[in-house]
N, C-alpha and C positions, 0 to 999 in steps of 0.2 A: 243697732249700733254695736261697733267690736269695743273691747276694749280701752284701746283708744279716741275713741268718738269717731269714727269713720265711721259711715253709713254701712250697712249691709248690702251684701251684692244683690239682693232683690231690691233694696231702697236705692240705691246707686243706679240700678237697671231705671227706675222709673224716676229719678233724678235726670239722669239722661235723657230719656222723654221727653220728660217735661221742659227740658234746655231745647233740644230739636224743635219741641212744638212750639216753641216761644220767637225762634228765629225763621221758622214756618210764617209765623205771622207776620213778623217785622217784614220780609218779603209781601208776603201779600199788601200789608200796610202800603208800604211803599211803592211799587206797580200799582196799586189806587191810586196813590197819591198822585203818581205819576198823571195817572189818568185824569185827575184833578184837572191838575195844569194845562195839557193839552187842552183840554175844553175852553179854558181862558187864554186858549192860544199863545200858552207859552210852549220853547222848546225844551219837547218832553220824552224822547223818544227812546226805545227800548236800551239806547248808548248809554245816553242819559241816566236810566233807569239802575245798571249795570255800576255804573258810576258812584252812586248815588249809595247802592248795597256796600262798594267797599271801602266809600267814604265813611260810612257810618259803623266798619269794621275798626276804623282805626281810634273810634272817640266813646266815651260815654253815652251810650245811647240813654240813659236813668238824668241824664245832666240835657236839659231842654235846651239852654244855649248852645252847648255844643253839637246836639240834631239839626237846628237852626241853621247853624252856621255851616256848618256843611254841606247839610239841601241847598241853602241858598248856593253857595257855591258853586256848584252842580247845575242847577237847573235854570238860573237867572244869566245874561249875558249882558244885557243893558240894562242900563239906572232905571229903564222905565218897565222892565220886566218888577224891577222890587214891591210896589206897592201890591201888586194882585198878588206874587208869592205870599207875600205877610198874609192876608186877608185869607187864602187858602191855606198856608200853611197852620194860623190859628181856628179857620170852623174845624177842616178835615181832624187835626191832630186833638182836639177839644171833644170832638164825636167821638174818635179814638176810645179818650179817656174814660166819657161815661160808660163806655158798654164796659171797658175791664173793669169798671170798679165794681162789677158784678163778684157775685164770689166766685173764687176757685174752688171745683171739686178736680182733685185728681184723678179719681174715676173714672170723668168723664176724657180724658184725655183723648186722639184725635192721635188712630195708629197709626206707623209710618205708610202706609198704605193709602189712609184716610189724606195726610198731611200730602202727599204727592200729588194728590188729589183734586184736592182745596185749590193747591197751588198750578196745577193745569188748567180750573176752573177758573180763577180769580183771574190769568190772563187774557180768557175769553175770546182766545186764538189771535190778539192783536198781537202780542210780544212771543220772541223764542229769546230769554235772557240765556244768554252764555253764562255762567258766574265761574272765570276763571279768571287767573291771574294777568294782571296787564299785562305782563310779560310773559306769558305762554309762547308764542310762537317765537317770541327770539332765540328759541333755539334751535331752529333753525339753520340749514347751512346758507353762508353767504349770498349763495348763488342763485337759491330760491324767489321766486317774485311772487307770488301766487298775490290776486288780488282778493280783499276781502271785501265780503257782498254787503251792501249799505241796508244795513236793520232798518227798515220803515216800517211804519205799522200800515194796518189792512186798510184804511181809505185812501194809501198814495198806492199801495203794491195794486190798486185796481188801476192807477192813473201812470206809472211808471214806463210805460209802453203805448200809452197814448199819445196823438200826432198831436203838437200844439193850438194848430190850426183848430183841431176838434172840441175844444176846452170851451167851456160853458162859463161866465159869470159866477156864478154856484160856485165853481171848483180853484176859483182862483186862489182863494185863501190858503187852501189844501198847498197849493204849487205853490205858492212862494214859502210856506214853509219847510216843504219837500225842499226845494230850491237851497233854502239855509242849512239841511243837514246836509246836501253836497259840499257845498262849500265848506263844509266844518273840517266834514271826510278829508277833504283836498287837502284842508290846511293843516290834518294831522299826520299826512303820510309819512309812512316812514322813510328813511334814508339806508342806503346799503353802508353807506359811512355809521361808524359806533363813537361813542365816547363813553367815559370811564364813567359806572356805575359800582353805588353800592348794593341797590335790589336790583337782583337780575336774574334769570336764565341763563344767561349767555355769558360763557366762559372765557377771558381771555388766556389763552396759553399761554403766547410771551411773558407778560407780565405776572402770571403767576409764575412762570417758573425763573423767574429774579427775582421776585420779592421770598422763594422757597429757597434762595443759595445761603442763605444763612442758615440752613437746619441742616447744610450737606443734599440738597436736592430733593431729599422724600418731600410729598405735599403733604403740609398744614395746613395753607392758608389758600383760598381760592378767590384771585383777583377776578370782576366779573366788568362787562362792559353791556353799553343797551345802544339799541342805535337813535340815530339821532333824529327827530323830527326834519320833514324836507320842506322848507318854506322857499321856493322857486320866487323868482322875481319875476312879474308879470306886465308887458302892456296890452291893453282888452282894448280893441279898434273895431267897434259895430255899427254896419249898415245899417241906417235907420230911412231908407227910401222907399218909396211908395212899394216898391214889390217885396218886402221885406216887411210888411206892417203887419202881418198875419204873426210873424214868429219876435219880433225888436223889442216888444215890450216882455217879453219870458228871458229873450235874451240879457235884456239889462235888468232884471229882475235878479239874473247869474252876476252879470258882472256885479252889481250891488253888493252880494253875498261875497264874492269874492274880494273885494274891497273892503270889505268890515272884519273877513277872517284871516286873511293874510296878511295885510298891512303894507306888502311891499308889492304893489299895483299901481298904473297908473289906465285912468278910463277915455277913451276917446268916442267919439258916434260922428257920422260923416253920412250927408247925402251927396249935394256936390260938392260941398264945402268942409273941413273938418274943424272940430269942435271940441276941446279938451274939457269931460264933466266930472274928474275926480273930486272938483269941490261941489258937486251937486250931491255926491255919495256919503259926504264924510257927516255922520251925527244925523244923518236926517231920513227920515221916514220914506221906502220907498215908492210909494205912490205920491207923495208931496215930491218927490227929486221927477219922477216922471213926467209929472205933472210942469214942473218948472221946467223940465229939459224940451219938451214941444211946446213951451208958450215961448221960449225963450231961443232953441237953435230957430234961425230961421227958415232954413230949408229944409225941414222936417218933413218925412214925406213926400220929399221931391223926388228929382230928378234923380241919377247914381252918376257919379266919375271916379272910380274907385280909384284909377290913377293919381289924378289930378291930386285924391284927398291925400295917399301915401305920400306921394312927392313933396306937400305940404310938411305932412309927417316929418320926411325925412330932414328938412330944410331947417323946420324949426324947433322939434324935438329930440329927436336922434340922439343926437350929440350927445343929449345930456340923460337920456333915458335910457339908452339899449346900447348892451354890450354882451362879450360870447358870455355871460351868467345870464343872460335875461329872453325869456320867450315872448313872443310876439304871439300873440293869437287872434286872428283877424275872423268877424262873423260877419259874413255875405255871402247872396247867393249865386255871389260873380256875374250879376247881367248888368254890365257895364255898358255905359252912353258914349264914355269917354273916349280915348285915345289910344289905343294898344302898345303902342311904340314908351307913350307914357307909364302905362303902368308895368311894363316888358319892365323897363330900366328902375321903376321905382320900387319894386319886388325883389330885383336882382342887389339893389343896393341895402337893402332891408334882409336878404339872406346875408349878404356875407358881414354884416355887424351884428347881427343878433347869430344866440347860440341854436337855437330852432325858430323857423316858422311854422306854426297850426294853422291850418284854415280851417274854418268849421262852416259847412255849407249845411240849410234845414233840406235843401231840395235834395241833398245826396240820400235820405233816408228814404225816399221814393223809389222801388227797384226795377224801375224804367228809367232813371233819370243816369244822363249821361254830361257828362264836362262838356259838351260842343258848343258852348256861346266864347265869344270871342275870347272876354276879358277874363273865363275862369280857365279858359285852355291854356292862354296866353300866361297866367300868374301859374298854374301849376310846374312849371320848369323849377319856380324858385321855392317851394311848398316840401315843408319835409313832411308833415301829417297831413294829409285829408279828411276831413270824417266827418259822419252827420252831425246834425245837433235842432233834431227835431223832436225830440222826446227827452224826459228827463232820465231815462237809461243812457242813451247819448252821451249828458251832462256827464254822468258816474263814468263811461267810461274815458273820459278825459283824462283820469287819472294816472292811465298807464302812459300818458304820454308827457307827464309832467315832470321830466328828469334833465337835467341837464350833463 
């Protein structure tokens, strides 16, 4: 110690250490924990994880309530996610405790070397945790779009490029939870629009240089601004007819997720008939809303008149649902029974109120597969996106097309 009770720079040296090796752990801890949850099939995934690091930057990690409450925050989404956190959250951080109440030898400290180490081991090649700032890329120029790639851990990045058709029983749990971190994805994207922040990256010029006229111009003060989350207004209109039963139930497994993250959705499923199921989505368990949506549409697995269903659409929802803010996203594989004249006009009425139409075909991810049936040659005139949506890469990349 000097003088004044400061450590010496060899005690300082190894004070420092010992601060790194201790937030060495807390990451590891944490990416366990993670791993916890996932098992108990909560959503846990490397975002999460990332989350969760710099939630517990801003509290007393020494003050348990405030761990608590933070992890929870983070990593629970529904009321019924809460009871397994508590129950994992007190064995995992209880085990925690026993092992440090071991004694500390300094000694034995755990070089920066070692700690990189530990910490490449401990994620067990599931996670690649970024740990930067939320706001790293806002600063960025405006112009920029680059999409960012959706962190899965290793049991979906095997299944991420798999046909849905191909999907086993086994794997379904995987995919609807794959399924929930797209939909999260979607419902965080950002916006090229900003509004006015106090943490940020992202500099506004204007504004700083009037809030700097009172010093005579030089900067003191730097105004900064973040962009805005894009929460697009949506109606989800999926084929659920017989030729479509391979891909309908993954499908509305999407819309599902997409209805619990966004909020501003409305769900429709149509074989000859259409069928508004936004109240099947809302609070309820997606295999129970399933389950209810085919005991309960009648023509489930029928026949298709895609026309007939939009026209329906247009007659009795329209109005009051779709306008140029609101995308239309329609999932079929376009092999219409119906009427072509019909869906010709009920397509063309559906492009010029709504701000985009999507159509997401599963058969387009086939690369033999060509538009030549009547009713998807026929709807393509009024179609601003086409795209597959047979795999859950598909799903992600939806994302670039979700702007109005």
């Amino acid at each position: 110690m000097d003088p004044v009770g400061n450590p010496a720079p060899r005690e300082r040296s190894r004070y420092a250490l010992k601060s790194r090796a201790r937030y060495a752990d807390l990451q590891r801890h944490v990416i366990s924990f993670g791993r916890e949850l996932r098992r108990r099939e909560l959503l846990a995934t490397s975002t999460e994880t990332v989350d969760a690091l710099r939630a517990l930057e801003c509290v007393d990690v020494g003050d348990r309530e405030d761990v608590y409450t933070s992890l929870r925050s983070v990593f629970t989404s529904r009321l019924e996610d809460v009871p397994i956190f508590d129950e994992v959250f007190n064995q995992f951080w209880q085990r925690i405790a026993e092992v440090e109440q071991q004694p500390d030898n300094a000694d034995d400290l755990p070089s920066e070397a070692g700690e990189a180490g530990d910490l490449e081991q401990s994620g067990e090649g599931e996670e690649q945790l970024r740990l930067t700032s939320p706001d790293a890329g806002e600063g960025a120029e405006e112009g920029e779009g680059d999409e960012e790639a959706l962190p899965l851990y290793s049991p979906i990045e095997m299944l991420v490029n798999k046909d849905f058709s191909r999907f086993n029983a086994d794997e379904m749990t995987e995919i609807a939870r794959a399924v929930l971190v797209i939909a999260k994805r979607l419902a965080t994207k950002e916006s090229r629009r900003t509004r006015i922040s106090t943490r940020s990256h992202l500099i506004d010029p204007r504004r700083t240089m009037r809030r700097n006229m009172k010093y005579g111009g030089t900067i003191l003060e730097l105004a900064r601004k973040r962009r805005k989350i894009r929460k697009p207004r949506l109606v989800l209109i999926c084929d659920v007819s017989r030729s479509m039963d391979t891909y309908s139930r993954f499908l509305l497994q999407f819309i599902h997720a997409m209805q619990n993250t966004l909020g501003k959705v409305e769900s429709f499923v149509f074989s000859t008939t259409l069928t508004r199921v936004t109240p099947y989505f809302k609070n309820e368990d997606i295999q129970d809303a399933l389950d209810r949506i085919a005991r309960e549409v009648q023509d489930w697995s029928g026949g298709t008149r895609i026309g007939q269903s939009l026209q329906t659409f247009n007659e009795r929802w329209a109005r009051k649902l779709v306008d140029r803010h609101t995308i239309v996203l329609i999932l079929s594989d376009g092999l219409d029974t119906g009427d072509a004249e019909i869906l010709r006009s009920a397509m063309e009425e559906l492009d010029e109120r709504a701000a985009k139409v999507i159509w997401l075909n599963p058969l387009l991810g086939s690369k033999d597969y060509r538009p030549l049936a009547r009713g998807m040659s026929t709807a393509l005139d009024h179609v601003d996106v086409f795209a597959p949506a047979h795999n859950l890469a598909s799903l992600l990349d939806l994302s670039k097309h979700l702007a109005v």
